[in-house]
mmCIF file of the N, C-alpha and C atoms, coordinates in Angstrom:
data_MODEL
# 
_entry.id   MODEL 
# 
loop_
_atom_site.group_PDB 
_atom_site.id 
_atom_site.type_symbol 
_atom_site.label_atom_id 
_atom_site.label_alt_id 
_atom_site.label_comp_id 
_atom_site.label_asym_id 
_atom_site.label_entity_id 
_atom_site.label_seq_id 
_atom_site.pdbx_PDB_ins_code 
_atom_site.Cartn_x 
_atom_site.Cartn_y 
_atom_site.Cartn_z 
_atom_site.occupancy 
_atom_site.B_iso_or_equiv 
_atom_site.pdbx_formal_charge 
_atom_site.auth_seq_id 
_atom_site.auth_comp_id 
_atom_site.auth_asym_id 
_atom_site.auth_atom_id 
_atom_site.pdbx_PDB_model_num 
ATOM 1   N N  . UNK A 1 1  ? -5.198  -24.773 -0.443  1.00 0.00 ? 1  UNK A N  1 
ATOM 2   C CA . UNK A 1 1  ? -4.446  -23.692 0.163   1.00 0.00 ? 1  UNK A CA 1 
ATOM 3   C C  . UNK A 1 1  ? -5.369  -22.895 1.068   1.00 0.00 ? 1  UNK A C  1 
ATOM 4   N N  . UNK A 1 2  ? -4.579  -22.745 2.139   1.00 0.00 ? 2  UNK A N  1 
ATOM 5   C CA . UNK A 1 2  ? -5.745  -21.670 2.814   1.00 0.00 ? 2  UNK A CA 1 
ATOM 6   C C  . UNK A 1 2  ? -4.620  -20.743 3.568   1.00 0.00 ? 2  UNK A C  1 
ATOM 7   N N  . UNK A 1 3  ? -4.944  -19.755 4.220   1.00 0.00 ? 3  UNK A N  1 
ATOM 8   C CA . UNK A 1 3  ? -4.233  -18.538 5.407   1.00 0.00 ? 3  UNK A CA 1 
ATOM 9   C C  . UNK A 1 3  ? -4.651  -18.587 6.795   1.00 0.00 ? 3  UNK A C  1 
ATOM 10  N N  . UNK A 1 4  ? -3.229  -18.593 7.176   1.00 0.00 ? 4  UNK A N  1 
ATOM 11  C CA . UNK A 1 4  ? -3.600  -18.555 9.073   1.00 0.00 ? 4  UNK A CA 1 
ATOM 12  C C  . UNK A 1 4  ? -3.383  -17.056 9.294   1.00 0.00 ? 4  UNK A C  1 
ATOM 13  N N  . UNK A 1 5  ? -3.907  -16.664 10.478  1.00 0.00 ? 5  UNK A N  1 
ATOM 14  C CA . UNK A 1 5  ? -3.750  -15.407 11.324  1.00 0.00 ? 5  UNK A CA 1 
ATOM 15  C C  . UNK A 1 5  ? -3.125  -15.854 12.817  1.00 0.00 ? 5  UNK A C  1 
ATOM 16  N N  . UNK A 1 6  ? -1.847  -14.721 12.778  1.00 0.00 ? 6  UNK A N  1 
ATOM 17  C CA . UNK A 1 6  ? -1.104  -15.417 13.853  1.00 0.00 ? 6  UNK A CA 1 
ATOM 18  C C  . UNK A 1 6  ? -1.141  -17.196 14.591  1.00 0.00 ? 6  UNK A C  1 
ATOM 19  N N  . UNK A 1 7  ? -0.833  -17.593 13.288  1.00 0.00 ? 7  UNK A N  1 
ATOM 20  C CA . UNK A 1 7  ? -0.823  -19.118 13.740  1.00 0.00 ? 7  UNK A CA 1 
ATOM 21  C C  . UNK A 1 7  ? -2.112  -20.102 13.638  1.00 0.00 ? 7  UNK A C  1 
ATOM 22  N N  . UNK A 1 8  ? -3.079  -19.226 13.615  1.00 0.00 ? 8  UNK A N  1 
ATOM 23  C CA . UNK A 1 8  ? -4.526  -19.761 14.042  1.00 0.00 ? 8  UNK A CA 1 
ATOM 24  C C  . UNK A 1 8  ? -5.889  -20.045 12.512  1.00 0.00 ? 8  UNK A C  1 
ATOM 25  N N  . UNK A 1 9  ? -6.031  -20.742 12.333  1.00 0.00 ? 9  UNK A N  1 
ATOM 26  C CA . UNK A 1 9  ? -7.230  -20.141 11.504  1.00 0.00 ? 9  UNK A CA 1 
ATOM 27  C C  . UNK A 1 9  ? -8.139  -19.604 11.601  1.00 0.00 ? 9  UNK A C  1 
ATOM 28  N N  . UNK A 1 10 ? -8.779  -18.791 10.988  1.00 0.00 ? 10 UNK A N  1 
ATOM 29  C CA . UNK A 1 10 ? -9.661  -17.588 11.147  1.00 0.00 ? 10 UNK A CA 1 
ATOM 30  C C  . UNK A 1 10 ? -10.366 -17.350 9.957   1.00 0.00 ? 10 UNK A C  1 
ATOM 31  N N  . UNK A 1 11 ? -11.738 -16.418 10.350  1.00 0.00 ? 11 UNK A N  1 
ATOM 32  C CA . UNK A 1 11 ? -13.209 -16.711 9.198   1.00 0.00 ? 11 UNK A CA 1 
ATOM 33  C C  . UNK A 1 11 ? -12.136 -14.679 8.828   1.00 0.00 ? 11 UNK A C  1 
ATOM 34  N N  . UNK A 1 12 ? -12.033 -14.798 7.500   1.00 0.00 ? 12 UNK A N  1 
ATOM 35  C CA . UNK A 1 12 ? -11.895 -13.451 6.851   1.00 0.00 ? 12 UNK A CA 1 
ATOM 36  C C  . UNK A 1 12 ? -13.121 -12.806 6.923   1.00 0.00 ? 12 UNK A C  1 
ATOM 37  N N  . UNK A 1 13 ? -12.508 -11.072 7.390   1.00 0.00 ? 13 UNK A N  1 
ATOM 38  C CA . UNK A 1 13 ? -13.413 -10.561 7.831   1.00 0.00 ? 13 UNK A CA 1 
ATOM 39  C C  . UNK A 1 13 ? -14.166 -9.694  6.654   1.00 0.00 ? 13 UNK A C  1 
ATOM 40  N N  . UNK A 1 14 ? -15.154 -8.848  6.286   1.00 0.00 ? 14 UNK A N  1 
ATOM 41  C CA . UNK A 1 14 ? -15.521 -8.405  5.280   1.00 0.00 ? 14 UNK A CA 1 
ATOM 42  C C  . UNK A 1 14 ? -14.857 -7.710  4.843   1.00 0.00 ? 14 UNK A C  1 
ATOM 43  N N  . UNK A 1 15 ? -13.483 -7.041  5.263   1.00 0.00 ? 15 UNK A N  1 
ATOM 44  C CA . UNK A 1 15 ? -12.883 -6.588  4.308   1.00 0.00 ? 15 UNK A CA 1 
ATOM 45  C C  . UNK A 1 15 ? -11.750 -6.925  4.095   1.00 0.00 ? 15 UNK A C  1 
ATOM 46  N N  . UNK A 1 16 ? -11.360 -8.381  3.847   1.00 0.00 ? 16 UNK A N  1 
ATOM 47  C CA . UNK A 1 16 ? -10.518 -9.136  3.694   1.00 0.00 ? 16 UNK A CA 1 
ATOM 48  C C  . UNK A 1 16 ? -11.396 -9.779  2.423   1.00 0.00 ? 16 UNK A C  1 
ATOM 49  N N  . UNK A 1 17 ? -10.647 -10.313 1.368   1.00 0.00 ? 17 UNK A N  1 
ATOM 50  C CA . UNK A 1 17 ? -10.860 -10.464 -0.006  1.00 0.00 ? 17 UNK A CA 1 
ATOM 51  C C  . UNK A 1 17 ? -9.845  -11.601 -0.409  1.00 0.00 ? 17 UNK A C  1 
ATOM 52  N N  . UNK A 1 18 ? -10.280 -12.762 -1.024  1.00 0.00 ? 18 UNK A N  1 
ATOM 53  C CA . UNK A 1 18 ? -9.038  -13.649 -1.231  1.00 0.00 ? 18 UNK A CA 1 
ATOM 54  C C  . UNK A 1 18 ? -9.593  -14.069 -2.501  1.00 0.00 ? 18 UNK A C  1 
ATOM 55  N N  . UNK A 1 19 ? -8.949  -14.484 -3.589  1.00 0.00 ? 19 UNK A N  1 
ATOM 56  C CA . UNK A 1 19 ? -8.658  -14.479 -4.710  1.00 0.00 ? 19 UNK A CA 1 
ATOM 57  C C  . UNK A 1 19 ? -7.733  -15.627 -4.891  1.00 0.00 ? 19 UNK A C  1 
ATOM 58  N N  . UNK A 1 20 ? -8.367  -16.785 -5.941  1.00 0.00 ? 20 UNK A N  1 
ATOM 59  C CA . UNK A 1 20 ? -7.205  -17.972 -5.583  1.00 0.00 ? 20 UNK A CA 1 
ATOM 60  C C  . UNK A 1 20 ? -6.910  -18.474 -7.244  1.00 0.00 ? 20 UNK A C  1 
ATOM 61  N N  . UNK A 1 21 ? -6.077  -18.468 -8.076  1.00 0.00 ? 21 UNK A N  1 
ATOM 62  C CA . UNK A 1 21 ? -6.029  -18.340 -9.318  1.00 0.00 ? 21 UNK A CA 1 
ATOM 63  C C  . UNK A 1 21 ? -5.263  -20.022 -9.234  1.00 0.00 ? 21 UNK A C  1 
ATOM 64  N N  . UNK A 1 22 ? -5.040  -20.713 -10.522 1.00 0.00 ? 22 UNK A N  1 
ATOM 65  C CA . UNK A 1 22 ? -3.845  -22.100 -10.632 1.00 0.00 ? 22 UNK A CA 1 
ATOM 66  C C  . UNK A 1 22 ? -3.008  -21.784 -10.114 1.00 0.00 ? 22 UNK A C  1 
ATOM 67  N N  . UNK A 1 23 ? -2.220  -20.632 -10.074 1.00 0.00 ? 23 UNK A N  1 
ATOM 68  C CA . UNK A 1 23 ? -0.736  -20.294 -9.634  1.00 0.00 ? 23 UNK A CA 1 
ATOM 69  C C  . UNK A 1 23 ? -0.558  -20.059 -8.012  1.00 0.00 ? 23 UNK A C  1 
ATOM 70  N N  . UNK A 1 24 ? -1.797  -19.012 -7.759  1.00 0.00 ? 24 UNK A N  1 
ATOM 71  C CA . UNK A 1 24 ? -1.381  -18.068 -6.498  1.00 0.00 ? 24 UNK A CA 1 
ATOM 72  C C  . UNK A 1 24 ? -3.385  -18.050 -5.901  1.00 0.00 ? 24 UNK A C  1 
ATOM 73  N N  . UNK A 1 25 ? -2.760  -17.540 -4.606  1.00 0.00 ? 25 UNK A N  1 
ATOM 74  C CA . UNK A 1 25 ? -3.989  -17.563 -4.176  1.00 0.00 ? 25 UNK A CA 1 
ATOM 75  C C  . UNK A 1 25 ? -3.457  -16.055 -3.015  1.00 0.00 ? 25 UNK A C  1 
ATOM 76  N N  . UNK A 1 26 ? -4.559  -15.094 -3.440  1.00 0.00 ? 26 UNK A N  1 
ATOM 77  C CA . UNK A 1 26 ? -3.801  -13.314 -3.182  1.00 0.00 ? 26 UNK A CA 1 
ATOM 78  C C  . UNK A 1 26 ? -5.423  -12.988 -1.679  1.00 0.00 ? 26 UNK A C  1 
ATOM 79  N N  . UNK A 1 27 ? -4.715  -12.457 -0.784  1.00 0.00 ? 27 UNK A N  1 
ATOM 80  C CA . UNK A 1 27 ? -5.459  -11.831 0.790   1.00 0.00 ? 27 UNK A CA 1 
ATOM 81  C C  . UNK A 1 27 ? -5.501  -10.567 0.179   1.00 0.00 ? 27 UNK A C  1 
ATOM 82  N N  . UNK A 1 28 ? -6.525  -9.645  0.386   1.00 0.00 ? 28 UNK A N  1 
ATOM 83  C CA . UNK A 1 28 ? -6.472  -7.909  -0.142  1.00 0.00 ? 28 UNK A CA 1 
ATOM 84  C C  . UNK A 1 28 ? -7.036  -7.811  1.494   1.00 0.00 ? 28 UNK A C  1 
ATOM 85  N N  . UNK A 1 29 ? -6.292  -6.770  1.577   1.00 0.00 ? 29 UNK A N  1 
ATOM 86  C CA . UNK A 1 29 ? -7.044  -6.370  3.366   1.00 0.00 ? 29 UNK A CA 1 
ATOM 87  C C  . UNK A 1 29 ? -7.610  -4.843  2.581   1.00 0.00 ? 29 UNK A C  1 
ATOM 88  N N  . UNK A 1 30 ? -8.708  -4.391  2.380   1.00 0.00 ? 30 UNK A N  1 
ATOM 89  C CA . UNK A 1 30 ? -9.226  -3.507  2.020   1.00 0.00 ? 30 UNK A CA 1 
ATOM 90  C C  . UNK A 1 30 ? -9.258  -1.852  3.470   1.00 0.00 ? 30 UNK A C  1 
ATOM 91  N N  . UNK A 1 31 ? -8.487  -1.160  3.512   1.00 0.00 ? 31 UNK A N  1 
ATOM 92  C CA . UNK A 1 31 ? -9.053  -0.019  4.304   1.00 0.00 ? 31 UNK A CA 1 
ATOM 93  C C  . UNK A 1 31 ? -8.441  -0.535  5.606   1.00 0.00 ? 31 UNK A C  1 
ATOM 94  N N  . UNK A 1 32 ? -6.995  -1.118  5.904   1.00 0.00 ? 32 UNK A N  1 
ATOM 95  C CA . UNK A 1 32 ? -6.195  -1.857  6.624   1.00 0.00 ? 32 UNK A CA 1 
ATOM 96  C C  . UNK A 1 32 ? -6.289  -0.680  8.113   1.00 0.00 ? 32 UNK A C  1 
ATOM 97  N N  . UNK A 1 33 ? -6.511  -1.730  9.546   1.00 0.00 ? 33 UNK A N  1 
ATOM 98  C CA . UNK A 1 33 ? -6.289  -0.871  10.513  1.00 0.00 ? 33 UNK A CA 1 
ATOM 99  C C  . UNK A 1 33 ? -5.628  -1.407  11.147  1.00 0.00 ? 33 UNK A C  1 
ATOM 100 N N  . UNK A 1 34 ? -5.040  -0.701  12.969  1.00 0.00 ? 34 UNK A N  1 
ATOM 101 C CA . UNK A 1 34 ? -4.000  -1.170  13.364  1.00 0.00 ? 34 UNK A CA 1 
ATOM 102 C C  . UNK A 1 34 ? -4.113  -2.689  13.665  1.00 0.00 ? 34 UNK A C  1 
ATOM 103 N N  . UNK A 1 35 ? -5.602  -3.099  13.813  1.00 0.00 ? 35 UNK A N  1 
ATOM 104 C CA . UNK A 1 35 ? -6.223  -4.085  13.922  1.00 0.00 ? 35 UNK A CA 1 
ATOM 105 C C  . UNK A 1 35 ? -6.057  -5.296  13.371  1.00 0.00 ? 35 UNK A C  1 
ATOM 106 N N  . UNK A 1 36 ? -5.889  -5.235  11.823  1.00 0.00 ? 36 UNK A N  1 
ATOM 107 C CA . UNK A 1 36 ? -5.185  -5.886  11.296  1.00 0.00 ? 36 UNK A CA 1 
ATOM 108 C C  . UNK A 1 36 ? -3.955  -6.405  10.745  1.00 0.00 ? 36 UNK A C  1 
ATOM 109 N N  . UNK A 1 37 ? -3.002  -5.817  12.124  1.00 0.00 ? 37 UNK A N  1 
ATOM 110 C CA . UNK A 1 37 ? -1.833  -5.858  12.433  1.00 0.00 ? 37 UNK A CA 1 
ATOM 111 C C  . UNK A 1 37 ? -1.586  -7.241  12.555  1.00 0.00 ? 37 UNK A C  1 
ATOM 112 N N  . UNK A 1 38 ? -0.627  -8.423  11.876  1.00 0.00 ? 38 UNK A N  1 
ATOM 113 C CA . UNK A 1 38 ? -0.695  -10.062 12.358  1.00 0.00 ? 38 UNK A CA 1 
ATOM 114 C C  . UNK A 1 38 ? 0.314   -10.521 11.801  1.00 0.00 ? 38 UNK A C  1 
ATOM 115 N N  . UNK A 1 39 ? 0.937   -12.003 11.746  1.00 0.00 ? 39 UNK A N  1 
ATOM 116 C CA . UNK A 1 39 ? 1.346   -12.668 10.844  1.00 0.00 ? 39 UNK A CA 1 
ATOM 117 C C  . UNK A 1 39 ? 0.610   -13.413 10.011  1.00 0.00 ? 39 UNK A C  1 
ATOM 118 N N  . UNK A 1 40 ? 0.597   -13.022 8.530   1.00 0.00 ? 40 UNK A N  1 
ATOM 119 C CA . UNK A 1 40 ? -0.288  -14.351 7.936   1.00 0.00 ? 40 UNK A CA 1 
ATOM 120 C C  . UNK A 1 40 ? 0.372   -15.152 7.268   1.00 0.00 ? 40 UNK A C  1 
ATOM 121 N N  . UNK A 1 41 ? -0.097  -16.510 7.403   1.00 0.00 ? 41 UNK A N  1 
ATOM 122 C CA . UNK A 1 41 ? 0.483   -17.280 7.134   1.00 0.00 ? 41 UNK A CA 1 
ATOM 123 C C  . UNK A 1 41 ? -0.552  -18.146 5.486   1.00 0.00 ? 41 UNK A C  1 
ATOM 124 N N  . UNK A 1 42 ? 0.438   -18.113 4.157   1.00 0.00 ? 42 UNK A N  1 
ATOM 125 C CA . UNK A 1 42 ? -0.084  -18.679 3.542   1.00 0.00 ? 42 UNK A CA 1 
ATOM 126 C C  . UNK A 1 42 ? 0.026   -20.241 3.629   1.00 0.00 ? 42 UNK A C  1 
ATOM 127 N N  . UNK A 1 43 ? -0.537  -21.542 3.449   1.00 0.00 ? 43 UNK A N  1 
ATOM 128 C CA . UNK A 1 43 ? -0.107  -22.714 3.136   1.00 0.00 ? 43 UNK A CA 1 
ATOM 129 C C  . UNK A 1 43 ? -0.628  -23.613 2.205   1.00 0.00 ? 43 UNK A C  1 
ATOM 130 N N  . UNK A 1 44 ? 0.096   -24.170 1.540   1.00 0.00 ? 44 UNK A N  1 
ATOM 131 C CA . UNK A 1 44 ? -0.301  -25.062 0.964   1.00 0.00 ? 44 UNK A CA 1 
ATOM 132 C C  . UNK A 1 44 ? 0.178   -26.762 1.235   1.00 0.00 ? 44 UNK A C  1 
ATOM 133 N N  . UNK A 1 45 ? -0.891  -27.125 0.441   1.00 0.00 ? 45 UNK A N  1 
ATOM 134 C CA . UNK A 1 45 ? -0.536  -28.735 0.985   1.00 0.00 ? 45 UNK A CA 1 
ATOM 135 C C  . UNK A 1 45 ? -0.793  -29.440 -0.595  1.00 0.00 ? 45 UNK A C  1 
ATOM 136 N N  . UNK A 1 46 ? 0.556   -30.609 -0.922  1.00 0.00 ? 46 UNK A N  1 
ATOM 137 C CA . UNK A 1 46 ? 0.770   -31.320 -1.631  1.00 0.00 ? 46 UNK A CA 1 
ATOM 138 C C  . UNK A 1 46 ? 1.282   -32.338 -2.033  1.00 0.00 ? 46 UNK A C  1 
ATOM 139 N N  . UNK A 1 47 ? 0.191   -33.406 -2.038  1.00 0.00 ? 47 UNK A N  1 
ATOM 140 C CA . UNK A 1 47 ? 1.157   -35.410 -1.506  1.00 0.00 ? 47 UNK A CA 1 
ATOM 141 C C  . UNK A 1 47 ? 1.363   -35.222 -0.413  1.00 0.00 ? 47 UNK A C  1 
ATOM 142 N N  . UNK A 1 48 ? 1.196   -34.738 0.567   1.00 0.00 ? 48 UNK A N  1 
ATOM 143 C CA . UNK A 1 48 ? 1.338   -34.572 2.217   1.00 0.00 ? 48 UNK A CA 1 
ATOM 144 C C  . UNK A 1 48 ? 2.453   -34.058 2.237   1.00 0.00 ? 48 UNK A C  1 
ATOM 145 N N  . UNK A 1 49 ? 2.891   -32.734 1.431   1.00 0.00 ? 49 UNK A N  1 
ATOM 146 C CA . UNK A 1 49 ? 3.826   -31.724 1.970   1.00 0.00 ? 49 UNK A CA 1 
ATOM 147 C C  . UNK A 1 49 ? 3.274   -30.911 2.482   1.00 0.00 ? 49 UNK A C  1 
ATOM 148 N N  . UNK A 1 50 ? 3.793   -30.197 3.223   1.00 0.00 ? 50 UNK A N  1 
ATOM 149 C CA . UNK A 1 50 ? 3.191   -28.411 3.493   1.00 0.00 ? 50 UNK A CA 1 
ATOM 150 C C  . UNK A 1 50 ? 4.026   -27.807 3.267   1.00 0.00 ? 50 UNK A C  1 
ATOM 151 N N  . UNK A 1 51 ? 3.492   -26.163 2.472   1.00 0.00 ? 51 UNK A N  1 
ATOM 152 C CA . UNK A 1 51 ? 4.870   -25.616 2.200   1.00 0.00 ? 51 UNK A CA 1 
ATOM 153 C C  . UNK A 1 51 ? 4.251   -24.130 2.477   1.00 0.00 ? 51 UNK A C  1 
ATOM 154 N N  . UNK A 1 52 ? 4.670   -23.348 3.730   1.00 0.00 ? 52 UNK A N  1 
ATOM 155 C CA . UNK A 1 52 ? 4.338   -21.952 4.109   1.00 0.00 ? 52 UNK A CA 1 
ATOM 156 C C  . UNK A 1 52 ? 4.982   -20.930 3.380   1.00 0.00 ? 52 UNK A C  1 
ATOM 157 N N  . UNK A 1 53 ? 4.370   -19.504 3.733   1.00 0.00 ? 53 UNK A N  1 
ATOM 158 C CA . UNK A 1 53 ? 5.389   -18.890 3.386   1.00 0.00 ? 53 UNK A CA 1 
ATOM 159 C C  . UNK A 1 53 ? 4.460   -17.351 4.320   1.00 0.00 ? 53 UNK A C  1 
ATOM 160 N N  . UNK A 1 54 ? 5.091   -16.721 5.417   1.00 0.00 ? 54 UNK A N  1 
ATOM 161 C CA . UNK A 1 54 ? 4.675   -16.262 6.526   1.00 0.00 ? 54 UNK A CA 1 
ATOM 162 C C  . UNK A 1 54 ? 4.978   -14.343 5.941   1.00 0.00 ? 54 UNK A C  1 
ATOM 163 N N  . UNK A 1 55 ? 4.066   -13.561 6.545   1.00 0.00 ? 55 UNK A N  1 
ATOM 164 C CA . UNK A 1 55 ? 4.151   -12.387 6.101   1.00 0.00 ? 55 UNK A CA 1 
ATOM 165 C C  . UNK A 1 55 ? 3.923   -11.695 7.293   1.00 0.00 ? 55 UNK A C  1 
ATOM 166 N N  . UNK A 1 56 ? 4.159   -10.710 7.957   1.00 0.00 ? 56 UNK A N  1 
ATOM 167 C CA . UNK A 1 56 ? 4.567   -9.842  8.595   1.00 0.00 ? 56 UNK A CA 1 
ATOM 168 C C  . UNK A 1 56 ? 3.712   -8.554  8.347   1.00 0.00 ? 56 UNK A C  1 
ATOM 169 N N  . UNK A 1 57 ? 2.653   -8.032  8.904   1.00 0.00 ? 57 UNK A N  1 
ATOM 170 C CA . UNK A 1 57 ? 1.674   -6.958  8.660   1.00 0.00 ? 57 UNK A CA 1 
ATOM 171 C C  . UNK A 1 57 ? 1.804   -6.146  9.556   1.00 0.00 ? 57 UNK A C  1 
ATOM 172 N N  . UNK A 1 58 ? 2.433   -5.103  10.061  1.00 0.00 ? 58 UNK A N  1 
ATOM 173 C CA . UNK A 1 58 ? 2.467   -4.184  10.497  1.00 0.00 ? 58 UNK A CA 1 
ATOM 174 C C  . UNK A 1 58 ? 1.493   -2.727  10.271  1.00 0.00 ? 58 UNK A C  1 
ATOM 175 N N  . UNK A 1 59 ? 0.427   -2.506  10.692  1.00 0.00 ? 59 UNK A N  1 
ATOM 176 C CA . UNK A 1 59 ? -0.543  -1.214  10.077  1.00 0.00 ? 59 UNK A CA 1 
ATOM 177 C C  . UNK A 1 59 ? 0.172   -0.217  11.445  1.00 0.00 ? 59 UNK A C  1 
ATOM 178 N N  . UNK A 1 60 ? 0.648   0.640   10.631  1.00 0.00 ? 60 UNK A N  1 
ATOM 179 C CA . UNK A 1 60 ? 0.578   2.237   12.152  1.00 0.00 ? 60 UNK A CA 1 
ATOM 180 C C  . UNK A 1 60 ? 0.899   3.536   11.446  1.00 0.00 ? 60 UNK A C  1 
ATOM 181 N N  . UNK A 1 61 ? 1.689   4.391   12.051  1.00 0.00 ? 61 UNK A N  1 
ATOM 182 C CA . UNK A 1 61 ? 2.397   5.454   11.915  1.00 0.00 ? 61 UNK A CA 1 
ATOM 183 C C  . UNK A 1 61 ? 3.271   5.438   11.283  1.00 0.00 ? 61 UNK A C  1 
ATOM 184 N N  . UNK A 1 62 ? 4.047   6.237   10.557  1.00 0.00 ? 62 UNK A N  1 
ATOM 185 C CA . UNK A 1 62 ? 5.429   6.029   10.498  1.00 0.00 ? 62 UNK A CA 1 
ATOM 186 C C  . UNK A 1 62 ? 5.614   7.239   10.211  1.00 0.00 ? 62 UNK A C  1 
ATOM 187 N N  . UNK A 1 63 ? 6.964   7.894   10.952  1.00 0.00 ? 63 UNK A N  1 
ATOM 188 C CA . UNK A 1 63 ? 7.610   9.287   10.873  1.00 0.00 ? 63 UNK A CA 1 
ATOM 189 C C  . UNK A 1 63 ? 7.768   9.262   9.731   1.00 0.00 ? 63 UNK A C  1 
ATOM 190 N N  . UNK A 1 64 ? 8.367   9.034   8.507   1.00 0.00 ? 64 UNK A N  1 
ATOM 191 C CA . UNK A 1 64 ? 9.178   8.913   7.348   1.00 0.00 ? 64 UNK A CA 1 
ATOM 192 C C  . UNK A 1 64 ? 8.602   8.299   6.268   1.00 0.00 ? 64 UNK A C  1 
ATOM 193 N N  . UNK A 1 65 ? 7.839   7.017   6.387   1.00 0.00 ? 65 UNK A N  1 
ATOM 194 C CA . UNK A 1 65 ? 7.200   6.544   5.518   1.00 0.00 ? 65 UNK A CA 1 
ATOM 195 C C  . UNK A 1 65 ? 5.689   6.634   5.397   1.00 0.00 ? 65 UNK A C  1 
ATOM 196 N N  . UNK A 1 66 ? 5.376   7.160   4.274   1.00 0.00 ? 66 UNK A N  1 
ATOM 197 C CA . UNK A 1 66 ? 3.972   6.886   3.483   1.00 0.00 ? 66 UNK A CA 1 
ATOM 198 C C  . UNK A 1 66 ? 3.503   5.684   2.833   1.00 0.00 ? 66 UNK A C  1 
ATOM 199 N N  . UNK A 1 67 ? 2.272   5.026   3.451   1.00 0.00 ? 67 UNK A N  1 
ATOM 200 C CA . UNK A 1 67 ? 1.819   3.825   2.944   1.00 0.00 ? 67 UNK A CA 1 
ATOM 201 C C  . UNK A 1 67 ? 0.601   3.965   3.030   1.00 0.00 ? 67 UNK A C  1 
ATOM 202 N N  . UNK A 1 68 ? -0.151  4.041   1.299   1.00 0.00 ? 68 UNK A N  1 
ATOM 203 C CA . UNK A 1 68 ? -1.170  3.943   1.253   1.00 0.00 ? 68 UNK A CA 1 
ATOM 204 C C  . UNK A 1 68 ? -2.129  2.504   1.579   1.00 0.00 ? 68 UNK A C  1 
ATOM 205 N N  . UNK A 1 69 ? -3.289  2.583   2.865   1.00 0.00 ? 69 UNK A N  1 
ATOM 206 C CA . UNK A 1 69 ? -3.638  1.521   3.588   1.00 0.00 ? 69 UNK A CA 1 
ATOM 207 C C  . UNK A 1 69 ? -5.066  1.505   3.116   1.00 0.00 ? 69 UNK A C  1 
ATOM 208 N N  . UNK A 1 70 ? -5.740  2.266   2.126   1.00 0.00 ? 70 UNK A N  1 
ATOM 209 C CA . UNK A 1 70 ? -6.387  1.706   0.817   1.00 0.00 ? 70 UNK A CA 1 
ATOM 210 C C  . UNK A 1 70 ? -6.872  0.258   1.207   1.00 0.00 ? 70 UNK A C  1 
ATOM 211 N N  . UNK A 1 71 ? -5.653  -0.087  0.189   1.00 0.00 ? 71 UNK A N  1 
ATOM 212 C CA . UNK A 1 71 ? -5.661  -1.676  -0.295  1.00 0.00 ? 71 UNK A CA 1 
ATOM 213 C C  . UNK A 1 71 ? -4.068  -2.419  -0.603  1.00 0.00 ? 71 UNK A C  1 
ATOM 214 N N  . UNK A 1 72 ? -4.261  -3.302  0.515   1.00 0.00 ? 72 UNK A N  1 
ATOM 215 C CA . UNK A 1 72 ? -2.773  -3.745  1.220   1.00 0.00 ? 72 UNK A CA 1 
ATOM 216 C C  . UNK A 1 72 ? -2.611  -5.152  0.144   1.00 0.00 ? 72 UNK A C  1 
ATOM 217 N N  . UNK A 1 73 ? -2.291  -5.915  -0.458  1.00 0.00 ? 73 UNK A N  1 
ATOM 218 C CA . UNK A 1 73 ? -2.195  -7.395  -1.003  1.00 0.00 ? 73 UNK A CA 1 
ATOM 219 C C  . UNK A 1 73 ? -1.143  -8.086  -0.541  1.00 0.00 ? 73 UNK A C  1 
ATOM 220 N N  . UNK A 1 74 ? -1.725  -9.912  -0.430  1.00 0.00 ? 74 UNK A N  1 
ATOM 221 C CA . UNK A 1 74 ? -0.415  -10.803 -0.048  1.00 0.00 ? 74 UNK A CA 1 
ATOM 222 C C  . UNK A 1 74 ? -0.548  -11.528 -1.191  1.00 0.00 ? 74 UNK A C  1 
ATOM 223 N N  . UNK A 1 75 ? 0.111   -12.004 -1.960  1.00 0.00 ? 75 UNK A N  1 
ATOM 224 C CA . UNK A 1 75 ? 0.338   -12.760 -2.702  1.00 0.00 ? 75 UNK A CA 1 
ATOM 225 C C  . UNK A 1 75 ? 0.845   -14.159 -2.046  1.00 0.00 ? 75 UNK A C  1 
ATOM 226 N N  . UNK A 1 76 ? 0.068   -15.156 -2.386  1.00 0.00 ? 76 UNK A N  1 
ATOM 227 C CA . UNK A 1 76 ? 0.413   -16.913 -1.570  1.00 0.00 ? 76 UNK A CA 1 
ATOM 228 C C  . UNK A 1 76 ? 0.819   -17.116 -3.093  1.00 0.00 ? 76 UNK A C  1 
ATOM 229 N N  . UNK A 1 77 ? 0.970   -18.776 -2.697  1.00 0.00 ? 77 UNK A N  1 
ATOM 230 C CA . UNK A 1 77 ? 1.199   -19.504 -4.169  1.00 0.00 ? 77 UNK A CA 1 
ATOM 231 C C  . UNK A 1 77 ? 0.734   -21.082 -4.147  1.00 0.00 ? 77 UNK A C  1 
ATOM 232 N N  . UNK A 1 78 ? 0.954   -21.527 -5.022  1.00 0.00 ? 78 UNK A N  1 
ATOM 233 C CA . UNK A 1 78 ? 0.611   -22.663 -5.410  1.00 0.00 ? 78 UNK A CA 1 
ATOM 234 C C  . UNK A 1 78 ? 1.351   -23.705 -5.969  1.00 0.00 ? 78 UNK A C  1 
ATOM 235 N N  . UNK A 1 79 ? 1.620   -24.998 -5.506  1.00 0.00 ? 79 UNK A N  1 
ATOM 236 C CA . UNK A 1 79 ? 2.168   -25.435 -5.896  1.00 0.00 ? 79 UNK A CA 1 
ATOM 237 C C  . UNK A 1 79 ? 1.952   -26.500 -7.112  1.00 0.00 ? 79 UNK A C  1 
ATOM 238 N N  . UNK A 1 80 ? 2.600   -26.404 -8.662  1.00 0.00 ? 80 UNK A N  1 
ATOM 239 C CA . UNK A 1 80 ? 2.044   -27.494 -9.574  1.00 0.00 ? 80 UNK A CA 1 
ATOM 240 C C  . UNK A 1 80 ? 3.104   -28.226 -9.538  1.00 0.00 ? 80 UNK A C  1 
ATOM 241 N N  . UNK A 1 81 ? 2.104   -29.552 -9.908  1.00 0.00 ? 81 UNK A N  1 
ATOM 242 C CA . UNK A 1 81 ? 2.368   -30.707 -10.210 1.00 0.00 ? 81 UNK A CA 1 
ATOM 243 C C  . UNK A 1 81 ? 2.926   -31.198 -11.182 1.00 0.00 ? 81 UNK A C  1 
# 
């Protein structure tokens, strides 16, 4: 299993944190800026399937909503056999 950034693969940056357990394999964007604004894309591959599952990161403003940008998590997964 690994994660794309907008489509692409990419070296995680130091404060990007990945964590890959039997089940799931989890991205922590630590101290998130607008910067790390993207789609990520988790994938896995199994018997020559691929099976994505795409996330949507938006870092900014928001009139109305509070989001602590701390420590952001994606949860991927894994597929068993």
């Amino acid at each position: 299993m690994f994660w794309r950034q907008n489509n692409s693969l990419f070296t995680l940056p130091s404060h990007y944190k990945q964590y890959m357990t039997s089940e799931t394999l989890q991205l922590t964007i630590e101290k998130a800026t607008k910067a790390d604004s993207a789609n990520y894309t988790c994938v896995a591959l199994s018997k020559g399937n691929e099976t994505i599952r795409v996330i949507e990161l938006i870092v900014g403003e928001f009139s109305k909503l509070i989001i602590d940008q701390s420590k952001i998590q994606f949860m991927g997964f894994m597929l068993l056999e």
